[in-house]
Phi, psi and omega in degrees: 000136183277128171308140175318290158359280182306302201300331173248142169241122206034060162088041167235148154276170187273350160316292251255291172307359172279312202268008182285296167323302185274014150280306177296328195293331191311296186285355154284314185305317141357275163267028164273303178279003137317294168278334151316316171319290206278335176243015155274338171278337177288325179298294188308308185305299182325303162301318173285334185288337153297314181276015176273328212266318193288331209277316205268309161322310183289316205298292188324304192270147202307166186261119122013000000 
């Protein structure tokens, strides 16, 4: 059996700081796949803006 001690944490009870803990872990995971989401879009624009940069390089330089 958990002791007064276990059972409260600095005077909450500990249900009340578990489910505090599993809302915040909630809302990272949250913004984790946001940014997985945000630098996978980054990645795709980053390539395109290369082959935008190579497609204005070719037109620009004289044909051989």
């Amino acid at each position: 059996m958990a002791t007064t001690a276990e059972q409260q944490v600095s005077g909450l009870p500990s249900e009340q700081v578990h489910a505090w803990l599993d809302n915040v872990q909630d809302q990272i995971r949250r913004v984790q796949t946001r940014i997985e989401y945000l630098q996978a879009e980054q990645a795709r624009l980053q390539e395109q803006e290369s082959l935008l940069m190579e497609l204005m390089a070719s037109a620009a330089s004289p044909i051989a």
